[in-house]
mmCIF file of the N, C-alpha and C atoms, coordinates in Angstrom:
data_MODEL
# 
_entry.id   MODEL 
# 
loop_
_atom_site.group_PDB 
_atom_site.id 
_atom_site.type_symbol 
_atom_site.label_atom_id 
_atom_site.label_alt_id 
_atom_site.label_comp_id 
_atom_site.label_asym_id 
_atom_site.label_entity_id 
_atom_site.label_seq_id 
_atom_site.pdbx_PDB_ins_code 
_atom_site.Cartn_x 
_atom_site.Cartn_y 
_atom_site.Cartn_z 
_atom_site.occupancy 
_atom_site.B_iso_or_equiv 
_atom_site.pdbx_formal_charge 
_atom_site.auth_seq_id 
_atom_site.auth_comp_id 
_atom_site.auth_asym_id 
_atom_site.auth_atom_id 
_atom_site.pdbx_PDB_model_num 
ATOM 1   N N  . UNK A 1 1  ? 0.844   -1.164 0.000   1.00 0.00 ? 1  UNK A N  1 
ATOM 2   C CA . UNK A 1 1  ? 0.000   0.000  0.000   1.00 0.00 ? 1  UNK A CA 1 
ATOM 3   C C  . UNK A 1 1  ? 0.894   1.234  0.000   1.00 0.00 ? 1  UNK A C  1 
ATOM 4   N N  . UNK A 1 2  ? 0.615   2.168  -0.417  1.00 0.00 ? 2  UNK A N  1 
ATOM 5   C CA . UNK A 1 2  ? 0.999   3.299  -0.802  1.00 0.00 ? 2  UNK A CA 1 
ATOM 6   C C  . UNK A 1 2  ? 0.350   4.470  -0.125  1.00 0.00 ? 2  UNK A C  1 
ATOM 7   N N  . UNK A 1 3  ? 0.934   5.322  0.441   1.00 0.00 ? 3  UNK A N  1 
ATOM 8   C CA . UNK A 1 3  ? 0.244   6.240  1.238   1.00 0.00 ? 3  UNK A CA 1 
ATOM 9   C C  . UNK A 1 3  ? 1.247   7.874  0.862   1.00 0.00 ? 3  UNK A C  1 
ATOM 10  N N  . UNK A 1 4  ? 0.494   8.503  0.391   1.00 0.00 ? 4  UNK A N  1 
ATOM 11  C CA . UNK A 1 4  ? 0.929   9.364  0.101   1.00 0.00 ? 4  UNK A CA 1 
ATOM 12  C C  . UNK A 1 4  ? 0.580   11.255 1.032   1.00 0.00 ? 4  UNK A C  1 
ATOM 13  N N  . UNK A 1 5  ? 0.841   11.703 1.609   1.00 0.00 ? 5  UNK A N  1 
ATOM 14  C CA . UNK A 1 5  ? 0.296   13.168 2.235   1.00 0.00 ? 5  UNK A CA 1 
ATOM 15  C C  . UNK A 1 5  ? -0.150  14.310 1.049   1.00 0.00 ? 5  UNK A C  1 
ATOM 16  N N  . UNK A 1 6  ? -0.802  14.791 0.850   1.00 0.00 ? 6  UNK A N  1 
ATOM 17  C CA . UNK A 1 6  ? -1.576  15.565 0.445   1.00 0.00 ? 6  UNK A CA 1 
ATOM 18  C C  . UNK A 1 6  ? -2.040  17.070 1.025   1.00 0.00 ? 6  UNK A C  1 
ATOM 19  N N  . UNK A 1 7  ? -1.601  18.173 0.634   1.00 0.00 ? 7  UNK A N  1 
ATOM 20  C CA . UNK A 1 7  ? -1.477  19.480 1.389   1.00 0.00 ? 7  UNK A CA 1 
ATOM 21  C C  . UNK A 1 7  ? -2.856  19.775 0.630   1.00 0.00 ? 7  UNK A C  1 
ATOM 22  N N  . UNK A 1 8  ? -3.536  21.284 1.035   1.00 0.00 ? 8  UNK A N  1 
ATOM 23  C CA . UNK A 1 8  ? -3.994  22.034 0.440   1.00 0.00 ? 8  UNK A CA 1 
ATOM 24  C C  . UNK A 1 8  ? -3.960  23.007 -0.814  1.00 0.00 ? 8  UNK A C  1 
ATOM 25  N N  . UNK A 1 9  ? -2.646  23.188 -0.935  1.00 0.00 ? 9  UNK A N  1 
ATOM 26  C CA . UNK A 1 9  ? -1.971  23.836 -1.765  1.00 0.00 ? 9  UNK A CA 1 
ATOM 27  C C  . UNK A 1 9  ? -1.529  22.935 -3.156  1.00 0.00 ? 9  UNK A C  1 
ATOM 28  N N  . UNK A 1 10 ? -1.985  21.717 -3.265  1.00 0.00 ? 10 UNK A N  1 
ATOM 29  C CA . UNK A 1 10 ? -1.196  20.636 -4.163  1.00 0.00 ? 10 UNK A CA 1 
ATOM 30  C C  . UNK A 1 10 ? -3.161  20.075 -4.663  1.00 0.00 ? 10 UNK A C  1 
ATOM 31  N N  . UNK A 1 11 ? -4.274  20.616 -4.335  1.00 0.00 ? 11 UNK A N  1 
ATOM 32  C CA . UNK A 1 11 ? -5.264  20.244 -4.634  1.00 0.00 ? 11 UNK A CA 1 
ATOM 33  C C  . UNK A 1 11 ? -5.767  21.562 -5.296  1.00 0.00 ? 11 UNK A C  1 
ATOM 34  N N  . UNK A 1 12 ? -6.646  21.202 -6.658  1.00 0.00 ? 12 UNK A N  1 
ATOM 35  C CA . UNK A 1 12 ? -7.344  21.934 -7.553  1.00 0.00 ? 12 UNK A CA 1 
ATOM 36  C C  . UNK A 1 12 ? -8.797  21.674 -7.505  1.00 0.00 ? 12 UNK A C  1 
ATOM 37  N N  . UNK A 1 13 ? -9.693  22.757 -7.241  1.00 0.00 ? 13 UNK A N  1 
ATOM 38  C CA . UNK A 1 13 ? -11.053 22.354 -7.203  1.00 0.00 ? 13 UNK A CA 1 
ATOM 39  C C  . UNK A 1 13 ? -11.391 22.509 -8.354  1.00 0.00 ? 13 UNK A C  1 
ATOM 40  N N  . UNK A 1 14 ? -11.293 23.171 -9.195  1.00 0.00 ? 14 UNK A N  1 
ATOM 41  C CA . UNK A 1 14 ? -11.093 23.945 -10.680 1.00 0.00 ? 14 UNK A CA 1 
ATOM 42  C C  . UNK A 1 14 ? -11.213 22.650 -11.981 1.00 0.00 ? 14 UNK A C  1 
ATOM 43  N N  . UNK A 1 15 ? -12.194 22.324 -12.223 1.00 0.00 ? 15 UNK A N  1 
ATOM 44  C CA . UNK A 1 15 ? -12.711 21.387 -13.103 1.00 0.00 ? 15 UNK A CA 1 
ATOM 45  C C  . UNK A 1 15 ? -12.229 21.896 -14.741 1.00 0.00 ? 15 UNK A C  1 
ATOM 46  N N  . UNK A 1 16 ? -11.692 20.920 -15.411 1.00 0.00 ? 16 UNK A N  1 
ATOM 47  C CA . UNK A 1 16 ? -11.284 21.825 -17.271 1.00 0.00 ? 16 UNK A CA 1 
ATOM 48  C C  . UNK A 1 16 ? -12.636 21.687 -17.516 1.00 0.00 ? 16 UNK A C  1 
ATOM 49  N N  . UNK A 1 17 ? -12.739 22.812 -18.609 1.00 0.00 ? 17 UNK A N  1 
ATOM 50  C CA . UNK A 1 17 ? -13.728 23.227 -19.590 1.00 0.00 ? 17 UNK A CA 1 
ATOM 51  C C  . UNK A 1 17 ? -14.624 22.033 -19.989 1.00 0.00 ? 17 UNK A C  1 
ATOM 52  N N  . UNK A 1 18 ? -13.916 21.380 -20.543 1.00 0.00 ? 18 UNK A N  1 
ATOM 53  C CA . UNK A 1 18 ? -14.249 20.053 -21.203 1.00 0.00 ? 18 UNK A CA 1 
ATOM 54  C C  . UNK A 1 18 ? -15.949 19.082 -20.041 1.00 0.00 ? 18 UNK A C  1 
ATOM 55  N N  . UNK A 1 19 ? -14.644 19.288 -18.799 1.00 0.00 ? 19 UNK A N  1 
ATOM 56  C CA . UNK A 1 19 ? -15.593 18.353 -17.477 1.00 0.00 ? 19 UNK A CA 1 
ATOM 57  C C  . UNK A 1 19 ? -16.437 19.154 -17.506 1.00 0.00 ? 19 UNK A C  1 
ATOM 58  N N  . UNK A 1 20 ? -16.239 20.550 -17.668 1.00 0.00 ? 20 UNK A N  1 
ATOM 59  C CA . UNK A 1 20 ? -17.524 21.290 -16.704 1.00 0.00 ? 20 UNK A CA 1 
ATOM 60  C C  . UNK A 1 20 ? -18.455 21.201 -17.848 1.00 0.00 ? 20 UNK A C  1 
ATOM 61  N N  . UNK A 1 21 ? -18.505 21.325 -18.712 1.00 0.00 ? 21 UNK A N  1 
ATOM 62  C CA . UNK A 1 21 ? -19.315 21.146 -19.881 1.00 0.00 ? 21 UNK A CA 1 
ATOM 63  C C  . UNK A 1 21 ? -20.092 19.819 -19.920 1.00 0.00 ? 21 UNK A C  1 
ATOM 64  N N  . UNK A 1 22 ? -19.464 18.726 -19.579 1.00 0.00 ? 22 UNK A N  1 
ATOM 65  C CA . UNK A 1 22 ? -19.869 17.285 -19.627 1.00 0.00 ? 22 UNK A CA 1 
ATOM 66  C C  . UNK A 1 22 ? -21.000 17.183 -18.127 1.00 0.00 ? 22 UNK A C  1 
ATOM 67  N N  . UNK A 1 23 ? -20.454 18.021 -17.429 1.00 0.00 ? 23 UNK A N  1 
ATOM 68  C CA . UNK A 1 23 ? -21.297 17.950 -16.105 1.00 0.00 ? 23 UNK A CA 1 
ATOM 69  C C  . UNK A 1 23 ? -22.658 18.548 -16.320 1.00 0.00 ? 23 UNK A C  1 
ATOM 70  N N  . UNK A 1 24 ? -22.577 19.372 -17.268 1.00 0.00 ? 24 UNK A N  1 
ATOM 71  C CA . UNK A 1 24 ? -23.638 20.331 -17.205 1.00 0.00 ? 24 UNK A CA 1 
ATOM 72  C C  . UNK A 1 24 ? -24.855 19.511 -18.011 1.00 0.00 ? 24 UNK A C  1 
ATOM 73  N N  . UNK A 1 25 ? -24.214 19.006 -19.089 1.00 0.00 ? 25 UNK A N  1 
ATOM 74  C CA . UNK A 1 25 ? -24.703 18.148 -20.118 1.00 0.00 ? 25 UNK A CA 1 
ATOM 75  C C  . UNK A 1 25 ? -25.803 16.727 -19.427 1.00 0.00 ? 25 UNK A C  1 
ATOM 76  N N  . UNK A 1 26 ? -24.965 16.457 -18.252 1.00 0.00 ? 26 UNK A N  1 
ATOM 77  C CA . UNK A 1 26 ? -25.689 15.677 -17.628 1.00 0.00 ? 26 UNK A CA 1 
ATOM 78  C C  . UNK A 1 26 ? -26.397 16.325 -16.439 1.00 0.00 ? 26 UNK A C  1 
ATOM 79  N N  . UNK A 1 27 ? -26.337 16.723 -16.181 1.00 0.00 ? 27 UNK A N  1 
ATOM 80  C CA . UNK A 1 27 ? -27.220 17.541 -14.787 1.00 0.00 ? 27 UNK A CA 1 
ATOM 81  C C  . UNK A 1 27 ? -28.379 18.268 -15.710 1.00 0.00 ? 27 UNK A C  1 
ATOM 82  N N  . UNK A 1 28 ? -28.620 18.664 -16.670 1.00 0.00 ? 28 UNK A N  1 
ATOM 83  C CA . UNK A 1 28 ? -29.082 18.954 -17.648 1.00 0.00 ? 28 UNK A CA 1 
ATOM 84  C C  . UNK A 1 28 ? -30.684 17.851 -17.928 1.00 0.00 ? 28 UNK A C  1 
ATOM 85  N N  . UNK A 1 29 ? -29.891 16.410 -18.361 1.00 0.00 ? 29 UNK A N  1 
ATOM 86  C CA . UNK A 1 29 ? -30.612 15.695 -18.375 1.00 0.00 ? 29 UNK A CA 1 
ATOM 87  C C  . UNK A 1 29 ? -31.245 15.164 -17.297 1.00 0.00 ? 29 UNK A C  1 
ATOM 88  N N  . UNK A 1 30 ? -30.430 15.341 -16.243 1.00 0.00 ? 30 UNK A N  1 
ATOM 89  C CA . UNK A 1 30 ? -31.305 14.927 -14.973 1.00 0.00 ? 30 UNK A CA 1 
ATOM 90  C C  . UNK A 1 30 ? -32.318 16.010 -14.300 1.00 0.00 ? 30 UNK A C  1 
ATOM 91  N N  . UNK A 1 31 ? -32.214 16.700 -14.449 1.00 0.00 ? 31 UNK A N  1 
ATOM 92  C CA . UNK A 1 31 ? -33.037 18.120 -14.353 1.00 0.00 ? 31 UNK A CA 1 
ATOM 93  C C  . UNK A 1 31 ? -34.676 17.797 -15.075 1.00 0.00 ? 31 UNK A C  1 
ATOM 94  N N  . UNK A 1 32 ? -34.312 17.753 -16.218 1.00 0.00 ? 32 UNK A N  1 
ATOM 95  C CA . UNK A 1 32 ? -35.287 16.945 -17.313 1.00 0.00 ? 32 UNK A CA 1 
ATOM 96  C C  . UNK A 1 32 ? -36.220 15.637 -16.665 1.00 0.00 ? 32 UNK A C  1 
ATOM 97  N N  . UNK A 1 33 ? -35.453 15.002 -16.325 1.00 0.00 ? 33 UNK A N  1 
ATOM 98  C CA . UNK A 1 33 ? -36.279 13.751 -15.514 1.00 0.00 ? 33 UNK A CA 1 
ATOM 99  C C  . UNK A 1 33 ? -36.969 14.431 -14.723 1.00 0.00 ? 33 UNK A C  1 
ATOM 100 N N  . UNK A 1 34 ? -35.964 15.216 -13.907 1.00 0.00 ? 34 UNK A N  1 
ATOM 101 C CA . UNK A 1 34 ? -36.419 15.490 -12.075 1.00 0.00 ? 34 UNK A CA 1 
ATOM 102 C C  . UNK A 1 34 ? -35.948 14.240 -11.459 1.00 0.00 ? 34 UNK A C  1 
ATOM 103 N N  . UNK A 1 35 ? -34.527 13.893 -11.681 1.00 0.00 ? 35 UNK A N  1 
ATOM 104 C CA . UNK A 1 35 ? -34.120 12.971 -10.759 1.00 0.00 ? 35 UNK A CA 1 
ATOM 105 C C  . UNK A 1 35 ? -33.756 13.367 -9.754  1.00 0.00 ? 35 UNK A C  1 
ATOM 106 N N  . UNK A 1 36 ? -34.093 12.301 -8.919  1.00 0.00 ? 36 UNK A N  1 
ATOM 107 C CA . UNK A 1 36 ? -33.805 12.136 -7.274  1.00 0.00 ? 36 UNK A CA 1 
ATOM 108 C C  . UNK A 1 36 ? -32.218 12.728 -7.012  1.00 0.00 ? 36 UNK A C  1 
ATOM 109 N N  . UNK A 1 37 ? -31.305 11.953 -8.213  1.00 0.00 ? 37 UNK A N  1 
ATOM 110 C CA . UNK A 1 37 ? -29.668 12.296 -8.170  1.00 0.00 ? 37 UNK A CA 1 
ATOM 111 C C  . UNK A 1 37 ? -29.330 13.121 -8.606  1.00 0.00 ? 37 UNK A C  1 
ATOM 112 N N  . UNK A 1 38 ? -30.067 14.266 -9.085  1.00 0.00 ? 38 UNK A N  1 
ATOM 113 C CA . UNK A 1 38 ? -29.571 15.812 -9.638  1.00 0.00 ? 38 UNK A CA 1 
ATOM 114 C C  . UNK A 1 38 ? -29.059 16.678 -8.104  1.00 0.00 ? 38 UNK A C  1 
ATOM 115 N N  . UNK A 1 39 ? -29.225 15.938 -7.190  1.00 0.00 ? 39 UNK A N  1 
ATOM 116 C CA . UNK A 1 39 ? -28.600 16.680 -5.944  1.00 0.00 ? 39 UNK A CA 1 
ATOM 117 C C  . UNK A 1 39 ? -29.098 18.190 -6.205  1.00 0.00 ? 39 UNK A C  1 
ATOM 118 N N  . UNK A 1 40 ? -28.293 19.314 -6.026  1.00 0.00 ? 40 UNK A N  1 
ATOM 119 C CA . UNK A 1 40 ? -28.693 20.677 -5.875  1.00 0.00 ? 40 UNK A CA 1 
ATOM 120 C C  . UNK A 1 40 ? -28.718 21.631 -7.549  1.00 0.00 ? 40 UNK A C  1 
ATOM 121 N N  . UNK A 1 41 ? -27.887 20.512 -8.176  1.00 0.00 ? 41 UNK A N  1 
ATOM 122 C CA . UNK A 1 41 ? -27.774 21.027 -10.116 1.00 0.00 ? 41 UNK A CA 1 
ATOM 123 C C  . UNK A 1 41 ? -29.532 21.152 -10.619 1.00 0.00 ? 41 UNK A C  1 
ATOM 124 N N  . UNK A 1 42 ? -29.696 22.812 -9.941  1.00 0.00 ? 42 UNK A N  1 
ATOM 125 C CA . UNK A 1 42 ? -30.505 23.580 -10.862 1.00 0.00 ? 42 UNK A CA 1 
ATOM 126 C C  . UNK A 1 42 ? -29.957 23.755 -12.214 1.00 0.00 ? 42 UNK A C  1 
ATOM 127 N N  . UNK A 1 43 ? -30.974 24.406 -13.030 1.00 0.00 ? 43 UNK A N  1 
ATOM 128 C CA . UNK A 1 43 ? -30.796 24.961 -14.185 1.00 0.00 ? 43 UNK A CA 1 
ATOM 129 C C  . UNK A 1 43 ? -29.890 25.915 -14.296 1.00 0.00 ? 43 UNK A C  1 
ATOM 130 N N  . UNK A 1 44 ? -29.949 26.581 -12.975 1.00 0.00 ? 44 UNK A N  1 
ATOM 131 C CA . UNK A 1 44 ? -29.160 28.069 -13.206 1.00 0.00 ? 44 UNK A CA 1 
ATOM 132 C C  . UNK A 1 44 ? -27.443 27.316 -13.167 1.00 0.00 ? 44 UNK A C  1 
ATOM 133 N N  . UNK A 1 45 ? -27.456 25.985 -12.149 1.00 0.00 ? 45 UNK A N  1 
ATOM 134 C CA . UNK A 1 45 ? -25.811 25.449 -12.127 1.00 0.00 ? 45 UNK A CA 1 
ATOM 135 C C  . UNK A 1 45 ? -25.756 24.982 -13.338 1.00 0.00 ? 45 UNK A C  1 
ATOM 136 N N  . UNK A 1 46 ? -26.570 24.431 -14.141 1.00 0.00 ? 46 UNK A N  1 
ATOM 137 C CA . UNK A 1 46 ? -26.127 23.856 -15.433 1.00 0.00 ? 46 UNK A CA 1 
ATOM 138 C C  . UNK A 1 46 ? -25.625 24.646 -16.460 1.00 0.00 ? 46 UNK A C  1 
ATOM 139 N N  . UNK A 1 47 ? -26.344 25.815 -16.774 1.00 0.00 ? 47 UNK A N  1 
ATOM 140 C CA . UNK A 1 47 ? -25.834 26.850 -17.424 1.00 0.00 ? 47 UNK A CA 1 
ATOM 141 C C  . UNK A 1 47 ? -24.518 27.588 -17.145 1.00 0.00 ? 47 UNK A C  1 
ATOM 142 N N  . UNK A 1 48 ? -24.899 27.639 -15.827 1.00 0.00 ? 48 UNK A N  1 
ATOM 143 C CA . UNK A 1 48 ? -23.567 28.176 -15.447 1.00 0.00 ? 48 UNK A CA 1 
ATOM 144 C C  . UNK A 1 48 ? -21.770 27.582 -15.603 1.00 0.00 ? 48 UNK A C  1 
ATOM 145 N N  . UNK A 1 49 ? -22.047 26.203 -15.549 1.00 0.00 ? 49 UNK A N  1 
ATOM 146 C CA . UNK A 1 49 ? -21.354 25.173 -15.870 1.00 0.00 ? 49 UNK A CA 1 
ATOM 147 C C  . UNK A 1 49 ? -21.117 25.057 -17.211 1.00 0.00 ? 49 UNK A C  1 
ATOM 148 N N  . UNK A 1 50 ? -22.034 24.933 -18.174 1.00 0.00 ? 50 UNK A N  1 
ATOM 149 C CA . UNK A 1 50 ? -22.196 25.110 -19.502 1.00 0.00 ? 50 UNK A CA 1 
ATOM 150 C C  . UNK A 1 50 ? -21.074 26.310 -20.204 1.00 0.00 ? 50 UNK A C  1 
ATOM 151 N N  . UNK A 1 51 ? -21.847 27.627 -19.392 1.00 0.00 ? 51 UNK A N  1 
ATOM 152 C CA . UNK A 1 51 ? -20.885 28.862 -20.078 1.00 0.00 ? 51 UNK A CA 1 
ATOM 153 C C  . UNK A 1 51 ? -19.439 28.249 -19.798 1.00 0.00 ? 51 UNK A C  1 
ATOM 154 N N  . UNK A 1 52 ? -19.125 28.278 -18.217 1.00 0.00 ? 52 UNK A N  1 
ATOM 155 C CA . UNK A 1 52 ? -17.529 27.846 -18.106 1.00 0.00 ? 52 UNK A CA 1 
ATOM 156 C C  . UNK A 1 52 ? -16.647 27.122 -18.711 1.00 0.00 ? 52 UNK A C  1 
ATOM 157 N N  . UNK A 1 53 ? -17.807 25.852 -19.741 1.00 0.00 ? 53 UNK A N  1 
ATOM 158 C CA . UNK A 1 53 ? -17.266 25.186 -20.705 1.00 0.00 ? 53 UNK A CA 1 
ATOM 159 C C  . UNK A 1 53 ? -17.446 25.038 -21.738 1.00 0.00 ? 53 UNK A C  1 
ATOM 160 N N  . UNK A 1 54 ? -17.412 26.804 -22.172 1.00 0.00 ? 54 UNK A N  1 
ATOM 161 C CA . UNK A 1 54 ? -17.225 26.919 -23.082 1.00 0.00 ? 54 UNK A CA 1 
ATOM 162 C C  . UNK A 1 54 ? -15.574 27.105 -23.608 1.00 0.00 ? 54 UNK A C  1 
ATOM 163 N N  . UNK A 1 55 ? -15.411 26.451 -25.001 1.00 0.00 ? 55 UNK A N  1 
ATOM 164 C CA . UNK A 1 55 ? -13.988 27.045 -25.235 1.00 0.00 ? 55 UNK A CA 1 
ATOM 165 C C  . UNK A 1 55 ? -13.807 28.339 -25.845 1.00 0.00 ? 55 UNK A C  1 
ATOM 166 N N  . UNK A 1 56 ? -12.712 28.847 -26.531 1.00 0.00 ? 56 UNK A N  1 
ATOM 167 C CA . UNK A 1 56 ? -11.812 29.930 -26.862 1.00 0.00 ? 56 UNK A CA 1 
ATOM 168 C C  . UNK A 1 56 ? -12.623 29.954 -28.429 1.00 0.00 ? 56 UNK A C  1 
ATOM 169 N N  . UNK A 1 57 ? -12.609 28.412 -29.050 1.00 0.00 ? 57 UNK A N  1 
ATOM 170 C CA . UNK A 1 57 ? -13.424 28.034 -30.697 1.00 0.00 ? 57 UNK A CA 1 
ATOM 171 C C  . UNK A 1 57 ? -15.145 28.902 -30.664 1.00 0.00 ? 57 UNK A C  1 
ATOM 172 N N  . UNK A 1 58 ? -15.497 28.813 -29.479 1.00 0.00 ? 58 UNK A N  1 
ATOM 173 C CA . UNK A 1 58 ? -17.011 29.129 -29.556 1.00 0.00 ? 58 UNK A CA 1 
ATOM 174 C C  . UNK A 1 58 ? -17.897 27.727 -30.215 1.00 0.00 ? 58 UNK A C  1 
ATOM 175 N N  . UNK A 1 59 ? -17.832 26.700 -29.944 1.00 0.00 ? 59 UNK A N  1 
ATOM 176 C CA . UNK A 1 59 ? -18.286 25.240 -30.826 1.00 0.00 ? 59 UNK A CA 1 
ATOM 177 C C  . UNK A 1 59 ? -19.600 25.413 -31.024 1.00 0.00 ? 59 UNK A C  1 
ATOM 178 N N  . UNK A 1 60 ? -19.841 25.661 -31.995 1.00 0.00 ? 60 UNK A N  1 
ATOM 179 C CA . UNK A 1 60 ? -21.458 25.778 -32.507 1.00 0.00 ? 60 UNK A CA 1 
ATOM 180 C C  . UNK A 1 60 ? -22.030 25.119 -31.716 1.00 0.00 ? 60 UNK A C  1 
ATOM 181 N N  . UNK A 1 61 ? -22.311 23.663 -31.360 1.00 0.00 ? 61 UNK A N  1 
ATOM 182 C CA . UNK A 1 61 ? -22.815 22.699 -30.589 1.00 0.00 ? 61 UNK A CA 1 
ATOM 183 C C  . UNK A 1 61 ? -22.769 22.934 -29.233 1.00 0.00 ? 61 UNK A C  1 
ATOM 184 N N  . UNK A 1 62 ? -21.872 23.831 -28.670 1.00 0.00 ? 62 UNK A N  1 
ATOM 185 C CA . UNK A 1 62 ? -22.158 23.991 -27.375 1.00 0.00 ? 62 UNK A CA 1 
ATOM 186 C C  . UNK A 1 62 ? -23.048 25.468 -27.242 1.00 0.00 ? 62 UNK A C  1 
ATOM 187 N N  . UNK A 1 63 ? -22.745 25.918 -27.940 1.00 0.00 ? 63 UNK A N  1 
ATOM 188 C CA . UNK A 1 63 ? -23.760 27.293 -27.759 1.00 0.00 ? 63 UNK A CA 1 
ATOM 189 C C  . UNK A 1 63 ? -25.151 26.930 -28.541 1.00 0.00 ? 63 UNK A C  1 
ATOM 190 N N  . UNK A 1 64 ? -25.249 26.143 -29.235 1.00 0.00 ? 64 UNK A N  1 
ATOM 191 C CA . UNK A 1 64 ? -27.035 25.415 -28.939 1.00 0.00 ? 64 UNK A CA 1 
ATOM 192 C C  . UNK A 1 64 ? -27.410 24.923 -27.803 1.00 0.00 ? 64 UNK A C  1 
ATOM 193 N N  . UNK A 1 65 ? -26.433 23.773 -27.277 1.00 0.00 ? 65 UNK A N  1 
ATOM 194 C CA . UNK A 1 65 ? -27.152 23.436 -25.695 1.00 0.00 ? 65 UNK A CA 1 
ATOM 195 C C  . UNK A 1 65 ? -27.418 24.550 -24.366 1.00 0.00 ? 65 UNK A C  1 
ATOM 196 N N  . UNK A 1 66 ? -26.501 25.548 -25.104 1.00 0.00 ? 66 UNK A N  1 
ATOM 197 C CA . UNK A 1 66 ? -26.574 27.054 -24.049 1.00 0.00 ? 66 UNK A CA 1 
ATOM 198 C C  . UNK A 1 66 ? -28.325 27.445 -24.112 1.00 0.00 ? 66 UNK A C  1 
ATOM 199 N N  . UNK A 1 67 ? -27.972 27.909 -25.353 1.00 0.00 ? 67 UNK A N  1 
ATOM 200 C CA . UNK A 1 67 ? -29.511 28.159 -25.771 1.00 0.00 ? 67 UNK A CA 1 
ATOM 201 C C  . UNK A 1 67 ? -30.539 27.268 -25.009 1.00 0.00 ? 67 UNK A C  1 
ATOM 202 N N  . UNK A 1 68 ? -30.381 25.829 -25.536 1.00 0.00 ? 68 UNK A N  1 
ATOM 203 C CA . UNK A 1 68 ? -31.401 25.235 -24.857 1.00 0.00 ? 68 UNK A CA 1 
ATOM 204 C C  . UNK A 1 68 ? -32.023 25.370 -23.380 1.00 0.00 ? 68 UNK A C  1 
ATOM 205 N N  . UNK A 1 69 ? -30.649 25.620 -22.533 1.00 0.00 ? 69 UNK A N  1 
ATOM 206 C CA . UNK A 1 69 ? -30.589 25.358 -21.545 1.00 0.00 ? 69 UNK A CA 1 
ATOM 207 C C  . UNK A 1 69 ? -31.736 26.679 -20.717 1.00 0.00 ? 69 UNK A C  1 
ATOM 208 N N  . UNK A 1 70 ? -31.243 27.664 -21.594 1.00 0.00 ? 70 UNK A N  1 
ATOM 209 C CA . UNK A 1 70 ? -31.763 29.080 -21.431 1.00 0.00 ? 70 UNK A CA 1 
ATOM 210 C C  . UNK A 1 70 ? -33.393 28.918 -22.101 1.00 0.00 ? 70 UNK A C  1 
ATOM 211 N N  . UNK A 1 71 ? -33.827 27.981 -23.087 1.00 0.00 ? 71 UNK A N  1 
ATOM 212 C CA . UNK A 1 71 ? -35.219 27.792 -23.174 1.00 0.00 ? 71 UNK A CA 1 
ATOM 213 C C  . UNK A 1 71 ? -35.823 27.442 -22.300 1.00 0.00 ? 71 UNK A C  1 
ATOM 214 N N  . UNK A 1 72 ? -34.956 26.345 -21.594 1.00 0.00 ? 72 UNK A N  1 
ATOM 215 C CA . UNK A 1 72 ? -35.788 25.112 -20.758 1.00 0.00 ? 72 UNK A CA 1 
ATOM 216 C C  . UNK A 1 72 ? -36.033 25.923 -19.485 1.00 0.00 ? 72 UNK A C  1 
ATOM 217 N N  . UNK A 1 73 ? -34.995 26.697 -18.941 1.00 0.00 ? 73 UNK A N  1 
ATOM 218 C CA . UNK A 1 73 ? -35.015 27.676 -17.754 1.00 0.00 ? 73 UNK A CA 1 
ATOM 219 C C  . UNK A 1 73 ? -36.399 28.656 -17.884 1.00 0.00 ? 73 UNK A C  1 
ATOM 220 N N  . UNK A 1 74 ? -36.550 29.319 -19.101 1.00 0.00 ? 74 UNK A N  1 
ATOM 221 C CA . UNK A 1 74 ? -37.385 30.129 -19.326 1.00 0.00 ? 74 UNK A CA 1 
ATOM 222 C C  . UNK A 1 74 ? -38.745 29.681 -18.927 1.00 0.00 ? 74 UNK A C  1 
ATOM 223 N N  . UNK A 1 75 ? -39.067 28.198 -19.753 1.00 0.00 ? 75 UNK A N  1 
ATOM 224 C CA . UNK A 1 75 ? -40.313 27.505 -19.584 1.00 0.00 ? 75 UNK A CA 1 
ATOM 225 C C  . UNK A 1 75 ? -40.757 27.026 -17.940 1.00 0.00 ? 75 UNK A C  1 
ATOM 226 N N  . UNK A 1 76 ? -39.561 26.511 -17.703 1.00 0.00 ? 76 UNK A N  1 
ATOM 227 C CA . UNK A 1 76 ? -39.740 26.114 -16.086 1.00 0.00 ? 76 UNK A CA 1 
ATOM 228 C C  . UNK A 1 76 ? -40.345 27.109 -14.719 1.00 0.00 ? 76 UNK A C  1 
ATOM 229 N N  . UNK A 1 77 ? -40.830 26.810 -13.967 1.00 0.00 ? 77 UNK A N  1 
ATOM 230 C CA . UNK A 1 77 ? -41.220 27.923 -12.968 1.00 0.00 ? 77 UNK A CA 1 
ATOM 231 C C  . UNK A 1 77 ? -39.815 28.225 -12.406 1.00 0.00 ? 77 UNK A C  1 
ATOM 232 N N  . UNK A 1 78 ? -39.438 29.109 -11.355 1.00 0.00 ? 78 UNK A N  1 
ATOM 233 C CA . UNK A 1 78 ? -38.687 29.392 -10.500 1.00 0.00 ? 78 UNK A CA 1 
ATOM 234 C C  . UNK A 1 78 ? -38.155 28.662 -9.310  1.00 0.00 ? 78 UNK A C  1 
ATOM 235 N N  . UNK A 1 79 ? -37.663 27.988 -9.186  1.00 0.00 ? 79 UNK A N  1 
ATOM 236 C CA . UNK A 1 79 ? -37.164 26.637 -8.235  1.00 0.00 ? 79 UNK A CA 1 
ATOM 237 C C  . UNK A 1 79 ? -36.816 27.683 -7.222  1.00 0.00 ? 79 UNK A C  1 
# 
């Protein structure tokens, strides 16, 4: 076994673009259900997550699910 120490300073909470995008993508869909496992990922965290992963390209495909995300928010009541 291997045991290694671990400071504060050597840990990143800071998720890449890529994850935060993938997170959103799914919290997204669980939102949609109304699953039990969407934990606290409102709409407003999904988007928010969404923008952050966005890249530098602007990917057509992610700024449709923006959009969407911003429809689905619109339609929904106020959580």
């Amino acid at each position: 076994m291997l045991a290694v120490a671990v400071r504060a300073g050597d840990f990143s909470c800071t998720a890449s673009p890529d994850t935060q995008f993938a997170a959103a993508v799914a919290a997204f869909g669980m939102n949609l259900r109304d699953s039990k496992h969407r934990g606290s990922a409102n709409l407003g965290a999904v988007h928010e997550w969404a923008r952050n992963g966005q890249n530098t390209a602007r990917n057509e495909y992610r700024n449709d699910f923006i959009h969407l995300v911003e429809r689905a928010a619109a339609l929904r009541p106020r959580e």
